[in-house]
N, C-alpha and C positions, 0 to 999 in steps of 0.2 A: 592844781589843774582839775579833781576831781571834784570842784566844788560850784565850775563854770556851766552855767543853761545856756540852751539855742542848739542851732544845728550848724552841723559842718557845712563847705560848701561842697560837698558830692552827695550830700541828704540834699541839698537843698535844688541839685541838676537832677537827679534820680525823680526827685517830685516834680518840677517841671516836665521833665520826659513823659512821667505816666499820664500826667494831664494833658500834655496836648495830645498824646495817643488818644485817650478818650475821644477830646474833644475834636479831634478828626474823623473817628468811628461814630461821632452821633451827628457830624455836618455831612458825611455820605449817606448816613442812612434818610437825612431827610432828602437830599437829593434823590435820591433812589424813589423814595415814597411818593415826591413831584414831579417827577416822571413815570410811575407806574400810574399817579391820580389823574396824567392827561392822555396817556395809551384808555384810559377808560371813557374818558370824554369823548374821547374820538371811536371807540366802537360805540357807544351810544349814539352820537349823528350820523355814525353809518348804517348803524341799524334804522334809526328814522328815516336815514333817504330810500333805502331797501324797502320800509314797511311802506312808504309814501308809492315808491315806483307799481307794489303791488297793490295798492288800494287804487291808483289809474289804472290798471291793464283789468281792474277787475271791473271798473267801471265803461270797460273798452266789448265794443262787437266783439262777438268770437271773430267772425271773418277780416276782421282789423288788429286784432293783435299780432299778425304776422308780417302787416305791413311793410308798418315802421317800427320794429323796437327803438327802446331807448337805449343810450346810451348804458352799458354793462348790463345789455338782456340779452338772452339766446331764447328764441325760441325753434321747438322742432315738433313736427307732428310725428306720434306715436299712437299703437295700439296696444289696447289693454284687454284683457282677460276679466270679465266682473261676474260675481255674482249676485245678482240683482234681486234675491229676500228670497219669501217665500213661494212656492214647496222649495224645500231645500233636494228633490230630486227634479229640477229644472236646470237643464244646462246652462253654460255658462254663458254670457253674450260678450261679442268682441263689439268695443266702442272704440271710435279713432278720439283721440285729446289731447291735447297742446302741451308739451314740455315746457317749462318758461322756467329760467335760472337767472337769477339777475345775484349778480357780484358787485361789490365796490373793495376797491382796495387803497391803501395807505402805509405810509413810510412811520414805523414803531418810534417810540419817543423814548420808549425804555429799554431798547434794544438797537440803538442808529444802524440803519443803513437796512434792514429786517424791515421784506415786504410782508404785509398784513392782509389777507385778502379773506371777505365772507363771502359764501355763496349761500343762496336759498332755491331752492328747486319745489315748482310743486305743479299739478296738474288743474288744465281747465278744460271743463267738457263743452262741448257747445250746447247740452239742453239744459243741461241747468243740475245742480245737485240731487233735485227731488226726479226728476223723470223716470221714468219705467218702460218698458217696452209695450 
């Protein structure tokens, strides 16, 4: 008997065991990886519907932007504190400026049921970037 080659049949379950372990451990991982590769896809056209929403309102009256927002915009009028260059012993001027925060949100791909929400907040003056007092 000591002179028999091959394997037993519990060598030969042991090695199927270990391989399909594997080969379950690398069919989730690519699941995992095509699902985290379209949660990316989807903050990338939500960041383009965001940059698109703010490149219209930038193209928008000041006196119009508070009309009508779009859809996932907040606007609110705020005042600010600036100061406005030189002499740097010149007080400070209060200007009023539009808050605008526009959100989109969406349902995680790699996370089910996990709401995903961006916001962007920035401010718009009514004179314009360069004006001065």
């Amino acid at each position: 008997m000591s002179n028999r080659s091959g394997f037993t049949l519990i060598e030969a379950v042991v090695t199927l065991f270990v391989i399909t372990v594997a080969l379950l451990g690398t069919v989730t991982g690519f699941i995992k990886i095509s699902s985290l590769t379209q949660e990316i896809k989807d903050t990338v056209v939500e960041d383009k519907d965001i940059a698109g929403k703010m490149e219209n309102i930038r193209g928008t009256d000041f006196v119009d932007i508070t009309a009508e927002p779009e859809t996932g915009t907040t606007v609110a009028k705020t005042t600010v504190t600036v100061q406005m260059g030189e002499p740097p012993g010149e007080p400070p001027v209060e200007i009023e400026v539009l808050e605008v925060s526009i959100s989109s949100s969406w349902t995680s791909h790699a996370y089910p049921g996990k709401e995903i929400t961006r916001t962007i907040t920035f401010y718009v003056y009514e004179k314009g970037i360069n004006w001065r007092p």
